[in-house]
C-alpha positions, 0 to 999 in steps of 0.5 A: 513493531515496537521499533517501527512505532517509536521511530514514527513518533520522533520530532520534528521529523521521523526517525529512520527504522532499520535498514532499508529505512521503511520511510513510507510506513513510517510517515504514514504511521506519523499520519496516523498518529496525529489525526484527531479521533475524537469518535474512537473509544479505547477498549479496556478489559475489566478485572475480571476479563468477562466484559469490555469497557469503553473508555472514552477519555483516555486518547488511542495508543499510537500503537492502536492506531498503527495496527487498526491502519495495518488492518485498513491496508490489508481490507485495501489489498483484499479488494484490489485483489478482488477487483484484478479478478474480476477483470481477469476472468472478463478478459477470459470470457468467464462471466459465470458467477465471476462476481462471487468468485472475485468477492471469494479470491479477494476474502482467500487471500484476506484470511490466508494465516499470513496475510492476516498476522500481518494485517492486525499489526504494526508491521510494513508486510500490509503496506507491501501487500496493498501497494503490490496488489493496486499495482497488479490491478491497474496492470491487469486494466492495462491488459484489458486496453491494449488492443482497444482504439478509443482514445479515452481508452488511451486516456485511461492508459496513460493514467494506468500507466502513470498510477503503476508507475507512481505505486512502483516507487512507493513500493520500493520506498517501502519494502525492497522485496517487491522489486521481484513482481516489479521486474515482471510488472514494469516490462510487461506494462512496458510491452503491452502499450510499446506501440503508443509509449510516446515521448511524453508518456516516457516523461509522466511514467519516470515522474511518476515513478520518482514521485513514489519513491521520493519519501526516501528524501526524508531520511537525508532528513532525518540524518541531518538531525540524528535521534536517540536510537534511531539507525541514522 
């Protein structure tokens, strides 16, 4: 984590983490750093650790603000999570109770030990798990279309289609493990919309894709300017 956060505050561009590189998290981490939280107070422990004060003055910790973003992103999952179960159990015909049983998948997974160590600090695992768990979301909405004949279910389609598109290059972008739901995710959508993937379908899905996993260009970037211990 320490590493990840001194590589975000590097200037003027962000350092390089290492290897894969982790560009995404730590641009969004750079982000983050610099956005004006005049709102926030910093929470500070008084001597005797029975009372906690506010101290207004003093700016957030770059390594508050990284973790409390981290926090935000597994919130993020949870509710994709959520939100792929609901319509799972709508194209199962599951009606009953499926509202209760969404809130419930999406808390499981939210509060599972893992999940939530990686939720509260300054690490790429939460990232990961929201860009995956948007990316099954649209996948699953895909699946509800496919035998549908309403052209603005074909409109949505192809938005579907290019937002999973978009979040798979993000994903490898960020963290390389999720090339293991990538190659189940990419041909299934691939399969599920064959019979209206047109020419031009193929062209926004590619774009989008190479849209997604272009904040790799900024570590040619950083290269070009190498900073004290960064991996270059």
């Amino acid at each position: 984590s320490g590493e990840l956060l001194a590589e975000s505050c590097t200037h003027p561009t962000i350092g390089t983490a290492h290897p894969p590189g982790y560009p995404t998290f730590l641009q969004l981490a750079s982000l983050v750093r610099k956005l004006p939280l005049p709102f926030l107070a910093r929470p500070l422990l008084s001597s005797d650790y029975k009372k906690i004060e506010y101290d207004v003055g003093n700016p957030l910790t770059v390594a508050w603000r990284v973790n409390v973003m981290c926090a935000v992103l597994g919130a993020i999952c949870a509710a994709c999570i959520a939100s792929t179960t609901f319509t799972m159990l709508s194209l199962l015909s599951l009606h009953k109770f499926k509202d209760a049983v969404s809130v419930i998948a999406g808390l499981a997974f939210a509060f599972s030990p893992l999940v939530w160590e990686y939720s509260v600090t300054a690490e790429v695992f939460a990232l990961n798990n929201a860009i995956l768990a948007a990316q099954l979301m649209f996948t699953v909405r895909i699946l509800a279309l496919r035998n549908s004949v309403e052209s603005s279910d074909h409109r949505f389609e192809s938005i579907y289609l290019a937002l999973g598109a978009f979040l798979s290059g993000l994903a490898m972008s960020n963290q390389h493990a999720s090339a293991l739901q990538l190659v189940v995710v990419i041909p299934f959508a691939f399969f599920a919309t064959i019979k209206r993937f047109t020419p031009f379908r193929f062209v926004v899905v590619v774009v989008s894709f190479l849209a997604g996993i272009s904040p790799y260009y900024s570590l040619y970037l950083a290269a070009k300017e190498p900073k004290l211990g960064s991996w270059g």
